[in-house]
N, C-alpha and C positions, 0 to 999 in steps of 0.2 A: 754706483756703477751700474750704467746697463745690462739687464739680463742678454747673453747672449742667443742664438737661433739655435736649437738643438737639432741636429737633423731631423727626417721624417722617422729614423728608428733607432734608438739607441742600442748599442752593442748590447750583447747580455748581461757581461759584467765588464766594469772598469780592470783594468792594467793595479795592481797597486802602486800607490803614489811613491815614490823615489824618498826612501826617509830620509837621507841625506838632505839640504836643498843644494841649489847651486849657487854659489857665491862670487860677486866679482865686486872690484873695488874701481872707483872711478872719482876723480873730482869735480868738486860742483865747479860747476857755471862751465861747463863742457857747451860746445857751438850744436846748433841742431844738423843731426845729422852723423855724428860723432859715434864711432864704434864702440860697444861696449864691452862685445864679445862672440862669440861664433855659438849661437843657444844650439841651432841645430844640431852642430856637429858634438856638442858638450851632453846633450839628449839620446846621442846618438842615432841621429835620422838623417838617411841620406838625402841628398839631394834632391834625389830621383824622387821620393819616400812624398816631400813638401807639399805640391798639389795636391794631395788627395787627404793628408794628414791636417792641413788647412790650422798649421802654429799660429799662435795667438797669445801675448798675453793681458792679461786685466789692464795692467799701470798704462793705459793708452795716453792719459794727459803728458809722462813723460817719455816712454820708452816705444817702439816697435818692433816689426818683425822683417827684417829684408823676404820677400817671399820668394827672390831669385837663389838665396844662399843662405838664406836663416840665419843671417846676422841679427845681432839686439843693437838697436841704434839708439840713441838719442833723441826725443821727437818734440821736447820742450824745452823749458828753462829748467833747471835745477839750482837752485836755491836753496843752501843746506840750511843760512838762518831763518829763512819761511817754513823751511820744511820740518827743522828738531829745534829751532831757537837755542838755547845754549845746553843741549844736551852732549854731553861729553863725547857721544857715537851716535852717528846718524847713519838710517839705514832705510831702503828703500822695500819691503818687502811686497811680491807679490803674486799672483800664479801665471803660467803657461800650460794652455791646455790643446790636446789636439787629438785628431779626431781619427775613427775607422781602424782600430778602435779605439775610445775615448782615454786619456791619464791627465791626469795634474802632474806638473810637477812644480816644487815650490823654491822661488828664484830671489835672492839678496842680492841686490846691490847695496853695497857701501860707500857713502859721499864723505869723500875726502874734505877736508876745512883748505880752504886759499886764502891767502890775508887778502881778502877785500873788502874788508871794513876798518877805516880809520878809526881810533878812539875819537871821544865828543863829548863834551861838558856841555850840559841842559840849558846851563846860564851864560850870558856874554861874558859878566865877568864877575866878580868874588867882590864884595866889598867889608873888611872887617873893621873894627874900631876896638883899639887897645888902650890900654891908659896904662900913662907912660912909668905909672908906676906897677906896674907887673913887670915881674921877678923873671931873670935870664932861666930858661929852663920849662918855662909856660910854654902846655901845647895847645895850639888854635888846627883843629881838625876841618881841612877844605871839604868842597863837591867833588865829588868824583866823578871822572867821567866814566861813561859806555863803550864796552869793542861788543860789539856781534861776534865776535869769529870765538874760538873757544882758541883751547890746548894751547901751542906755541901761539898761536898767532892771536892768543887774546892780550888783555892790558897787560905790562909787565914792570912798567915803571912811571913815576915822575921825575920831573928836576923844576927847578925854579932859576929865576937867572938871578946872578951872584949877587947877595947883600951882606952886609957886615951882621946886618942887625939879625936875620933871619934864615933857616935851615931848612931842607925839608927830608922827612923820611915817608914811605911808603910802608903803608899797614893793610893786613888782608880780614876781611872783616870772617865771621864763622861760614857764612856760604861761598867763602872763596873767592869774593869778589875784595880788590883791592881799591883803599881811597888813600889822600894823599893825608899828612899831615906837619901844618906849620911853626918850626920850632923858634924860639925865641932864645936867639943867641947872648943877646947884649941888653942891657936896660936902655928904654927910649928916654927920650929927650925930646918933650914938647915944645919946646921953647927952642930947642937945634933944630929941630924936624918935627914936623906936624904930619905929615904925612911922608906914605912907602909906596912907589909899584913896583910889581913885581910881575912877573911872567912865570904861568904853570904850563908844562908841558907834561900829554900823557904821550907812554910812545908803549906799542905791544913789540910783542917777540916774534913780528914778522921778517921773513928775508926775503924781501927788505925790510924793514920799521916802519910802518907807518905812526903820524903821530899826530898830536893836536893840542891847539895850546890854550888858555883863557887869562883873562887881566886881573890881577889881584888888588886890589886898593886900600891899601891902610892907613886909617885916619887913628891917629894918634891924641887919645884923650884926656879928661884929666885922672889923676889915681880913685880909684876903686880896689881895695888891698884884698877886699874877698872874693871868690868865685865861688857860683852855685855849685854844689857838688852833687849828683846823680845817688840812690843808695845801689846802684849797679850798674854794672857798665853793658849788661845785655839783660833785658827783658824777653821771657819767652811765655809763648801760651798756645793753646791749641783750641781750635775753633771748628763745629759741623759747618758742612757746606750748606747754602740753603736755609740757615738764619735769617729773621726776619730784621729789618732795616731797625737801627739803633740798640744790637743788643752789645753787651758791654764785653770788650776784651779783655783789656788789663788797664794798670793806674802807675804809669812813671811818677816817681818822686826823687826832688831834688832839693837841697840845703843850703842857704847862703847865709854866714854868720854875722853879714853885715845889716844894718840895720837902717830905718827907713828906704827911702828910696832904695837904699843900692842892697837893699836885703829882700825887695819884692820880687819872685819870679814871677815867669810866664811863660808857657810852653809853647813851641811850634813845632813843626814838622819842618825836617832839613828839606833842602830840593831833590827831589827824587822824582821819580817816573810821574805823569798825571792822572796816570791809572790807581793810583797808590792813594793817590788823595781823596778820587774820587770813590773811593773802595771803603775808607776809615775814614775818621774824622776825630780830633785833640780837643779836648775845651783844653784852653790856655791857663785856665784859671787855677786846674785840680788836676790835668795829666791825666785824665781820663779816654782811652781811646774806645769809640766804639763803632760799629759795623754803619755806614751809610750808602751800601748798597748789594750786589746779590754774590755773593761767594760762590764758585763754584770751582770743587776739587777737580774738572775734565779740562778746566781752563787755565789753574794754577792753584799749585798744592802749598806755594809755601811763598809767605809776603815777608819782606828785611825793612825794615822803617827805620829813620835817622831821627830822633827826638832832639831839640833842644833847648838848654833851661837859661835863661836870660836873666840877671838880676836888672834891677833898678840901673845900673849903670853900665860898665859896657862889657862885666864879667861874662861870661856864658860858659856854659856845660854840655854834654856831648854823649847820649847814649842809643842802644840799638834795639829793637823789639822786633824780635824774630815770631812768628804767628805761624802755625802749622795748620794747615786746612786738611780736617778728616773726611775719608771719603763717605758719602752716605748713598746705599743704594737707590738713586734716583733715577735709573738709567732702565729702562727697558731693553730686556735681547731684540736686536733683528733679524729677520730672515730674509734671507734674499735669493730668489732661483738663479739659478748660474744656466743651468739648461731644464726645460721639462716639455713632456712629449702628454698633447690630453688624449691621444686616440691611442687604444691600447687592443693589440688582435686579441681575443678571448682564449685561445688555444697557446697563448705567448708560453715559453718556460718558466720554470722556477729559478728566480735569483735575476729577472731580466729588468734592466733598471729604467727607471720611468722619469727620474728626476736626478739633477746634482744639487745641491742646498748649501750656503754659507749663513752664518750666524755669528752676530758679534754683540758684545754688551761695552762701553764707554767706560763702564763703571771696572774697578780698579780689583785686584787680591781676588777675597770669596766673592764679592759681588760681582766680577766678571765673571766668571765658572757658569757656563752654561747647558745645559742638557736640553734638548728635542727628544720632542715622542709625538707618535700620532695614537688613533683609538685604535684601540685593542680587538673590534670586531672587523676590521679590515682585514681584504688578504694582504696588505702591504706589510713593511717594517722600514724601517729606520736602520742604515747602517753605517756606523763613524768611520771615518777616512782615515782623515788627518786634521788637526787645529784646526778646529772650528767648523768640519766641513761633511755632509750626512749624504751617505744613499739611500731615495727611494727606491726599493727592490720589491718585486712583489714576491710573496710568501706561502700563496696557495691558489690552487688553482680558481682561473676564473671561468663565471659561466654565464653569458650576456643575458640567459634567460630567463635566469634567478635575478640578479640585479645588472642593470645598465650602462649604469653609473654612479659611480663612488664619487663623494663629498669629502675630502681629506683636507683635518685640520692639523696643521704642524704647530702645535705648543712648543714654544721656548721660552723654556724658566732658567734662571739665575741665581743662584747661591748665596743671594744676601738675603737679612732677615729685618724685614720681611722680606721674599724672594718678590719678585717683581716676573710678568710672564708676559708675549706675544703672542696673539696666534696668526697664523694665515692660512688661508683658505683655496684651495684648487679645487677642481672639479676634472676627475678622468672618466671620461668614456672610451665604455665596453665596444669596439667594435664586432660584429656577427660573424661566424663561421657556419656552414653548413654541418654541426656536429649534432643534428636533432631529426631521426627518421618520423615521420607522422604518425600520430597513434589515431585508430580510430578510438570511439567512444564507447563503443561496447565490444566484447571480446568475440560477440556470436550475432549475428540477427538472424529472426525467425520472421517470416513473414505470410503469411495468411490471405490468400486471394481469391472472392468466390470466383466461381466458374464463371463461365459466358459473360466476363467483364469486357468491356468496350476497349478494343485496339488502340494504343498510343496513351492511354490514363496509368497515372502514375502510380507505383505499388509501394514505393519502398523510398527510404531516402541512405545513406550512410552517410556516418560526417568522420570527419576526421581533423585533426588540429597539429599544428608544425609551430614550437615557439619560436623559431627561428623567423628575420626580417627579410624582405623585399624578397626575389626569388629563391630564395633559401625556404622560405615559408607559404610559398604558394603552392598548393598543392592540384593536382588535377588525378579523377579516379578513371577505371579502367575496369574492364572485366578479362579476367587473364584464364581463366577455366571455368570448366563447367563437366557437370556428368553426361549432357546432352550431346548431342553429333555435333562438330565445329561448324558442320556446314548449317545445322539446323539453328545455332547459337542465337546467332544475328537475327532470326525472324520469330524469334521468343522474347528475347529483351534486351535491352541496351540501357546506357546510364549516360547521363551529362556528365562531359568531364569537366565540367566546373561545380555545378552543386552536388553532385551527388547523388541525384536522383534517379532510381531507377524505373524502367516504363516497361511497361508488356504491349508487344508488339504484335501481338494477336489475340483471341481472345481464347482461354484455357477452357479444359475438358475434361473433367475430373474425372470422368470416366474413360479417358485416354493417357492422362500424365494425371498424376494424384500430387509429385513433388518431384524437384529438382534441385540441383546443389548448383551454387556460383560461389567460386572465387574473385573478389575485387580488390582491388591495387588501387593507394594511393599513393601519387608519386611526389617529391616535391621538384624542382627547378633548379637546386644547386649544382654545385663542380664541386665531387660526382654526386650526382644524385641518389637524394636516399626514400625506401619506401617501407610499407607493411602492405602486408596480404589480411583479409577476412574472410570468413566464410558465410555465405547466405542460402541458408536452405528456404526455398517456396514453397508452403503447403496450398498448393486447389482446394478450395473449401468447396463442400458440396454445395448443390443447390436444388431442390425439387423438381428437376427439368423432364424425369423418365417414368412415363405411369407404369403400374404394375402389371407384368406380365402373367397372364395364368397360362401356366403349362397343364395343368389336367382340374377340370375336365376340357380335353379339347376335341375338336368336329375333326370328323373321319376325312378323311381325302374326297368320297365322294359330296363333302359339306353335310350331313346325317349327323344327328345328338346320339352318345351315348348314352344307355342304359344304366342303372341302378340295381340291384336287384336286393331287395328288400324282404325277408321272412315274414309272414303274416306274426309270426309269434316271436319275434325279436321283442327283446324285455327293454325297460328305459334305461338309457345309456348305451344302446345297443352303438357300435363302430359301423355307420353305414358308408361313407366313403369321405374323403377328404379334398379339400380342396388344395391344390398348391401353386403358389403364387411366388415369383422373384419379381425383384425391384433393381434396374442398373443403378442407383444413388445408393447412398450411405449413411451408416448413423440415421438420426431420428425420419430424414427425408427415407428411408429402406426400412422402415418399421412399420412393417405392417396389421393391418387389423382384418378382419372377417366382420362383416352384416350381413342380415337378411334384407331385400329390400324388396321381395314379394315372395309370397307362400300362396299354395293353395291351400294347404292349413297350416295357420301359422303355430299353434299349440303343438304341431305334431315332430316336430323337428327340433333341435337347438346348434346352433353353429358354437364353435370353438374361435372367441373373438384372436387369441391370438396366433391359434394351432391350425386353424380353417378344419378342424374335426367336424363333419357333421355326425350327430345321436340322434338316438328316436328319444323323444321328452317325454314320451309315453307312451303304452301300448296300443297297438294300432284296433280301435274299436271297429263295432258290426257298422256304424252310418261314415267312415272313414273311405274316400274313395281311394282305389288301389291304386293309382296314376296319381305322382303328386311332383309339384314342379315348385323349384327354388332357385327366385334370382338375386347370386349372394354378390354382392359388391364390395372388391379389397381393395383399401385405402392405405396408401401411405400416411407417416406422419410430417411431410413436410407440411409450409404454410404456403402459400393455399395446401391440402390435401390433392394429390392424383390418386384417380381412381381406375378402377378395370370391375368390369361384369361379367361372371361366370352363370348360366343356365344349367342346373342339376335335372334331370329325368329321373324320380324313384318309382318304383313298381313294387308294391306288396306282393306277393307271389308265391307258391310254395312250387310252381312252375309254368312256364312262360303258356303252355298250349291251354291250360283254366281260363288265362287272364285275355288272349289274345286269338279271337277267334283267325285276324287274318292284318296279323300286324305289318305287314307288310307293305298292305295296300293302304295301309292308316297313317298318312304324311305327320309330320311334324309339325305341329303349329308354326307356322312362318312369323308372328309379330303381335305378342300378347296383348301389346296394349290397341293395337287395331280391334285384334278378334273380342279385347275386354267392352271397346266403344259397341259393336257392333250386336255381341249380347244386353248391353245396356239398351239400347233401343228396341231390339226384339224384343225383350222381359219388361219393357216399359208398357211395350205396345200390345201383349201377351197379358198382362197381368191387365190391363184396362178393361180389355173384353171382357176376360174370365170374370172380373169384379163384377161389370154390368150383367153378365151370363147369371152370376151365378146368386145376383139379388132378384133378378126376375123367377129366376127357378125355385129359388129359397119363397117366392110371396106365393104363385104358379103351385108349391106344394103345399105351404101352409093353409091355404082358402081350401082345398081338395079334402087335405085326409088329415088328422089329428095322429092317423097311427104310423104315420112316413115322419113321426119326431125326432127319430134318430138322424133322417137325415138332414133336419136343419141344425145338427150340431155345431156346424160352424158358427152360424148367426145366433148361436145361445151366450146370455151373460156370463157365465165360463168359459165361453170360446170367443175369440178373436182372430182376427187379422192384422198383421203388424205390418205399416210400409215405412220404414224407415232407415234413414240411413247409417251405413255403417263406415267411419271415417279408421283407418288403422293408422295408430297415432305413431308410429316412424317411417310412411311414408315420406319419400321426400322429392318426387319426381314421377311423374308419366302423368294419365289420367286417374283422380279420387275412384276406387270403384264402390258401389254401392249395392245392397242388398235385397232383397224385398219379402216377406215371408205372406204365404196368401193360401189361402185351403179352398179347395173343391167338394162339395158333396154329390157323390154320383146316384143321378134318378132312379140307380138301380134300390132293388129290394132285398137285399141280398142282404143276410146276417152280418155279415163282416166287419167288424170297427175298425176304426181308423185314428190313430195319434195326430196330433197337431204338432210339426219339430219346431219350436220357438228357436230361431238364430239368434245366441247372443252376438254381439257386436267383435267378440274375440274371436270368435270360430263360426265361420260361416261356409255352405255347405259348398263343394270344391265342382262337381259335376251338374250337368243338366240328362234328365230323365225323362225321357217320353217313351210311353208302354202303350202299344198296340191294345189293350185291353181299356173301354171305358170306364171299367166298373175300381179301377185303380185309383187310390186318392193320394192326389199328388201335390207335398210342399214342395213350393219352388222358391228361387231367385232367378235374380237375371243370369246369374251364372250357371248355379250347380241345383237344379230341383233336384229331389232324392226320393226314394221311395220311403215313406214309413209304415210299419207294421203294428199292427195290435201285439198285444207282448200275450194272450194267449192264445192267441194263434199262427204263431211263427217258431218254428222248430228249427235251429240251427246244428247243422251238420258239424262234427268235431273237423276241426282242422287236419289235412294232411302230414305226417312227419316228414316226408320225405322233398319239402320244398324248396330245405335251407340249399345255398349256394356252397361251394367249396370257396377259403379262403382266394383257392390259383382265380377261379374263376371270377369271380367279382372284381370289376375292375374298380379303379381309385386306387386311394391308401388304404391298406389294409390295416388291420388291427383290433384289439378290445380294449386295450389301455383307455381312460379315462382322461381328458385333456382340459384345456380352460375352457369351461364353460360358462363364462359370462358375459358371451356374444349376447346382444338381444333380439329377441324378433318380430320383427315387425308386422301387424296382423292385415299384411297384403293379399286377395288371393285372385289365386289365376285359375284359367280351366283349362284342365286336360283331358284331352280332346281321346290319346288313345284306350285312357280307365273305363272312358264313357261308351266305347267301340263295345269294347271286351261286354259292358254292364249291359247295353242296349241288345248284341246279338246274342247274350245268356238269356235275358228275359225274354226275346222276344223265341225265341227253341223252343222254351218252357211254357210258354201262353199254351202254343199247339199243342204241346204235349206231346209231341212229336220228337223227339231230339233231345240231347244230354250233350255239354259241354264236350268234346275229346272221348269221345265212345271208344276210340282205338287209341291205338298207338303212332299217329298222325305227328309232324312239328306243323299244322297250321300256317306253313310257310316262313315259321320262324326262321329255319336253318340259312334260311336265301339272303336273310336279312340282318341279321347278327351272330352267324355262325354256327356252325353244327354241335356246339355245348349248350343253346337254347332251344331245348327242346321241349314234349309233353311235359315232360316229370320235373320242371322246375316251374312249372308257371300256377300259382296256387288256386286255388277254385273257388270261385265268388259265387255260383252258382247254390252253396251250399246255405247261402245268406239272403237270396231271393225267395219272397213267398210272392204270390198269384192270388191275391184277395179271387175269391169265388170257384178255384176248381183245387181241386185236392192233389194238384203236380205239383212236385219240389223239385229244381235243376239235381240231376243228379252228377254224381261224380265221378268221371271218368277214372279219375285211381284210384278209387274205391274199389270199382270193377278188375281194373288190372291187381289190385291189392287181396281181392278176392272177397271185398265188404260188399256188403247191400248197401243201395243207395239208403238215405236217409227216410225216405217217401215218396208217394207217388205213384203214379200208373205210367207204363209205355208210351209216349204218342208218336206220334208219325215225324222221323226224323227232318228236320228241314235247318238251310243254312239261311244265315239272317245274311241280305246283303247290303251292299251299299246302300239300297234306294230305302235300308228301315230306318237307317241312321240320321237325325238330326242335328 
């Protein structure tokens, strides 16, 4: 039977089926077309109800459905001997099903028996042979014929037409079927009569009778007084189906006491069906019956055979072998879909059916008994109706995402042993529902931007994943918040809303925005659509884009350096002032460092690489000039490094009016490394003459006088002159300076000795020194000549106590704490211009002899120039440290006076101010 169309969704659950069925009764061979009964209205479905209920049932080769009125009509032939052959009850069974929502219900008809089958003998006509000596009373058992029709209207009699000689009665064999048989009235007479005809009529118990007749012929032979005799009058046995061709049934045996000829049998098979024959097979010889061809119990369970035993003459015998065919499970179940649905929505209920299913096995008792099942890890199940008939129902929830599609195998096994099983195989797909919001892939992103990135270059990506299909699954992102201004959002960053991707719309400033928060949304396309949110914090990564600012030391308003002020007798580690530096970047790019990267003496200072501390490295000596300048350069630690340069001014001093005859008029050096070239050349071009000056003078004395030896000390194998250069090894930028150390011996005669200052290469002398006095012997370089003294004849005045600064007053960072000091310093030096003012217009007061540093209580013009706290009594007295090779004047000290000391030495001279025009 064809599967029927299942709508496109089947109800949730079926109706249950009606356990009753419906029954009606009808006779066959009804005209097509033919009323069988009102289904609808017996279903109880109205009229109205029919279209959309769409009645139907299976039996379509015989029955229909009126769809005007839901009559059950007749739609074939019905034939009850095609249909049950001689089964006692025939019945039509079959389903009605109908729809919105779906039931079976399960519908009998019963076919009535009509006599319309004549009875009918196999053969034209009977032909027997008697010998005329058998006894009145002998039965000769005929053919029998066939009715089709069963109950009343099957066989129900013979008759024979009248003879003197011959009788007949009617006998029913054990399966109920009746044959005739012919009795022998009277003794023949061969020699009266040689032969009989006779006329057999079968007639059944139809109203009316049908009948039918066949010809009998008896030849009348000579005596044969014995007959074979059978040893039973019914043979039975029971046979599997499915036997292979020649296996042995049974073994009729029959006896005939006569002897030779008329004592030989031979067995036949009576006339019977030609099914019968072709089925079994007799040897004549031994009564042996055996199988010649395939048995099968679904075709016919039970064969009636008519044996007969024939002697040598014209006796015969007459018995029946009844053979029962056992059923053997041969018969596999079938499945067959009645309705099934492969597209199933994934959000469907529980209990919502997917399929109808019938099943049948051919096979008979236990081996029909059949059970379905599907696997066990399905959401489905299996649920029994009625006879023979299963719901697929699903049983848990489905989820398109997990799986798609399900492969469902319906096993049907059967209860014979061995069970015998089917399977069949469908395929359901999962269709998609919008029940799956996007997840991104990570719970948080963090993302990391340097600064000054290039406008429109991409930062970031997010992704996100939806298992759902087609627009259910497509998802597009979005930026839905932020901590920034709405209106500012959009010209910071934006995302594709298709990949993900985020871009920055400008370029960042980590020294304006460091981070920002975004919220983004991905959305997916379904009805209604679903989304998630994430969050996205940006960090501005630094970048070394801001050099270091120095906030102090910084130039006064009218562009002027400030001052240091430095104790002559500050010990090492003394706190002279500090440098302070900020950096707008962060982290390693805002970590800054302190170098030196020029000294006038490099040994006398040490910077605080991390603190920018500057200390004294040591106590400030008598050849240390008082004016000492430091260019410290702070470096961050980005890659490359930014830099910044600070200019430090220190003054040794115990007060400003010692050191600073008229500091006011004494400009700042404008540009070291100009003023460093410009000494370079002077002292080149300075020390060339003196050299040639002073080998002439040196040869000029030597030829004269033996007793001017003294003054060719310079030119003696213990003495030299050194031109060489001095490279300080952390320079890293401006002009190399270089050094020269060179001695003079003056023509004078004057007792006075004179030191040679070897400049090592570490410490080279800071100032330049020229003294109105010839008889002065002076080391130089190109920078800083100095004065050096015989060590016993130079008397050093003690230092002032009263020089030191008040912490208020000293500008910088104040302090004595001790800081990092593993700054290095590099052995750069510069000249300062105002040390040398102060040194030049001391010495030159003291030549005349005239004059003493600050005799009064004067500021030297300090106050004009760095305020009314710089006055006499902070500026220390270097005077106390200049000697006058050849006159007995020592600078005296002005706050010795005010102190109420004696100068250290000396006479009066005539006081005079050194001015600009002595200065070099």
């Amino acid at each position: 039977m064809a599967n029927q169309v299942l709508l496109h969704f089947l109800m949730p659950l079926f109706w249950g089926a009606i356990s009753q069925p419906i029954l009606y009764s009808i006779p066959e061979e009804l005209a097509k077309g033919s009323l069988v009964g009102n289904l609808a209205q017996d279903l109880g479905l109205s009229v109205q109800e029919l279209p959309a209920r769409n009645l139907r049932v299976s039996a379509e080769d015989y029955f229909s459905v009126s769809a005007e009125g839901g009559d059950l009509l007749v739609s074939g032939r019905i034939d009850r001997e095609k249909i049950c052959g001689k089964k006692p009850e025939c019945a039509l069974e079959f389903e009605s099903v109908t729809e919105n929502p779906m039931n079976i219900f399960h519908v009998i008809v019963a076919i009535q028996d009509i006599n319309d089958n004549a009875p009918h003998f196999f053969g034209k006509s009977i032909e027997l042979e008697i010998c005329e000596s058998a006894l009145p009373g002998v039965k000769f058992p005929l053919d029998s014929a066939r009715d089709a029709d069963v109950g009343s209207n099957s066989l129900k009699m013979y008759t024979i037409s009248p003879n003197p000689h011959f009788s007949l009665s009617t006998k029913e064999s054990p399966d109920g079927s009746k044959y005739p048989e012919l009795l022998l009235e009277k003794l023949l007479d061969r020699e009266h009569q040689s032969s009989h005809h006779l006329i057999l009529t079968a007639i059944d118990g139809g109203d009316p009778p049908l009948s039918s007749t066949t010809q009998i012929w008896i030849k009348v032979t000579d005596a044969n007084d014995n007959a074979p005799v059978f040893s039973q009058d019914i043979y039975k046995a029971s046979l599997r189906e499915n036997m292979p061709r020649g296996t042995f049934v049974l073994q009729v045996r029959a006896t005939d006491q006569d002897e030779g000829v008329n004592g030989e049998i031979t067995y036949a098979f009576l006339n019977g069906p030609a099914s019968t024959n072709l089925i079994f097979s007799l040897n004549p010889n031994t009564g042996a019956i055996t199988t010649n061809g395939t048995l099968d119990f679904e075709e016919k369970s039970r064969y009636m055979l008519g044996v007969e035993a024939r002697d040598g003459g014209v006796h015969t015998a007459h018995c029946n072998v009844e053979i029962e065919i056992l059923d053997e499970n041969d018969n596999a179940p079938e499945v067959t879909f009645m309705s099934f649905s492969n597209q199933v929505p994934e959000d469907s209920a529980l209990g919502t059916v997917i399929a109808l299913i019938k099943v049948r096995d051919k096979d008979s008792g236990q081996n029909g008994l059949v059970a379905c099942r599907i696997q066990e890890e399905l959401p489905f199940k299996l649920q029994p109706t009625s006879k023979n008939y299963y719901k697929l129902v699903i049983d848990r929830a489905l989820n398109r995402e997990q799986t798609s599609e399900y492969n469902i195998t319906i096993t049907a096994t059967d209860s014979g042993k061995p069970s015998l099983s089917s399977k069949t195989r469908v395929t359901v797909h999962i269709s998609d529902v919008n029940d799956n919001a996007p997840v991104f892939h990570q719970a948080s992103y963090l993302v990391h931007v340097a600064e000054n990135n290039p406008p429109g270059a991409s930062i970031a990506q997010v992704s996100a994943s939806d298992p759902d299909l087609g627009s259910n699954g497509h998802i597009s992102y979005s930026i839905i918040a932020s901590d920034l201004e709405p209106k500012a959002l959009s010209s910071f960053v934006s995302v594709n809303q298709d990949s993900g991707v985020v871009f920055a719309q400008r370029a960042f400033d980590h020294e304006q925005l460091r981070s920002f928060q975004l919220t983004l949304q991905a959305r997916d396309q379904g009805s209604p659509a679903l989304s998630a949110n994430v969050s996205m914090r940006v960090l501005v990564g630094d970048r070394n884009d801001n050099a270091p600012r120095v906030l102090y030391p910084a130039l006064e308003p009218d562009g002027s350096a400030l001052f240091d002020m430095v104790p002559r007798s500050a010990e090492p580690g003394y706190l002279v002032t500090k440098v302070v530096a900020v950096d707008a970047d962060s982290g390693h790019n805002a970590w800054l460092s302190y170098h030196v990267l020029q000294a006038s003496d490099p040994g006398l200072f040490s910077l605080g690489l991390r603190t920018g501390e500057v200390r004294t490295a040591r106590a400030l000596g008598d050849r240390d000039a008082a004016r000492q300048r430091l260019l410290v350069a702070v470096r961050d630690g980005g890659q490359p490094p930014l830099s910044a340069t600070a200019t430090l001014h220190l003054i040794f001093a115990d007060s400003l009016q010692e050191v600073l005859p008229d500091l006011s008029d004494d400009p700042l050096p404008s540009d070291p490394q100009s003023e460093l070239q410009f000494y370079l050349v002077v002292a080149l071009a300075l020390i060339s003459v003196l050299f040639l000056l002073a080998v002439i003078l040196a040869i000029a004395l030597r030829l004269r006088s033996s007793s001017s030896s003294a003054a060719w000390g310079c030119l003696q194998p213990g003495l030299s002159w050194k031109s060489q250069p001095v490279v300080p090894p952390n320079c890293s930028e401006g002009t190399l300076p270089y050094s020269y150390n060179l001695c003079v011996a003056s023509h004078s005669t004057t007792t006075a000795g004179f030191n040679f200052l070897h400049v090592a290469p570490e410490v080279a002398p800071p100032q330049d020194l020229l003294c109105d006095d010839p008889s002065v012997a002076v080391c130089g370089n190109n920078e800083d000549p100095k004065i050096s003294y015989d060590s016993s004849s130079l008397q050093q005045a003690p230092p002032n106590t009263d020089w030191r600064f008040s912490q208020a007053q000293r500008p910088g960072t104040s302090g004595s704490q001790n800081g990092d000091e593993t700054g290095t310093w590099p052995n750069n030096q510069f000249d300062t211009e105002m040390l040398q003012a102060m040194i030049l217009a001391s010495a030159s007061e003291a030549a005349d002899g005239s004059s003493t540093l600050g005799g009064g209580a004067g500021t030297m013009g300090l106050s004009a120039r760095y305020g009314p706290q710089f006055t006499l009594q902070h500026v220390p007295d270097y005077r106390q440290n200049v000697y006058i090779p050849g006159s007995n004047a020592t600078l005296s000290n002005g706050a010795g006076k005010r102190d109420g000391k004696a100068p250290a030495g000396g006479g009066n001279g005539n006081k005079k101010k050194s001015g600009k025009k002595e200065k070099k």
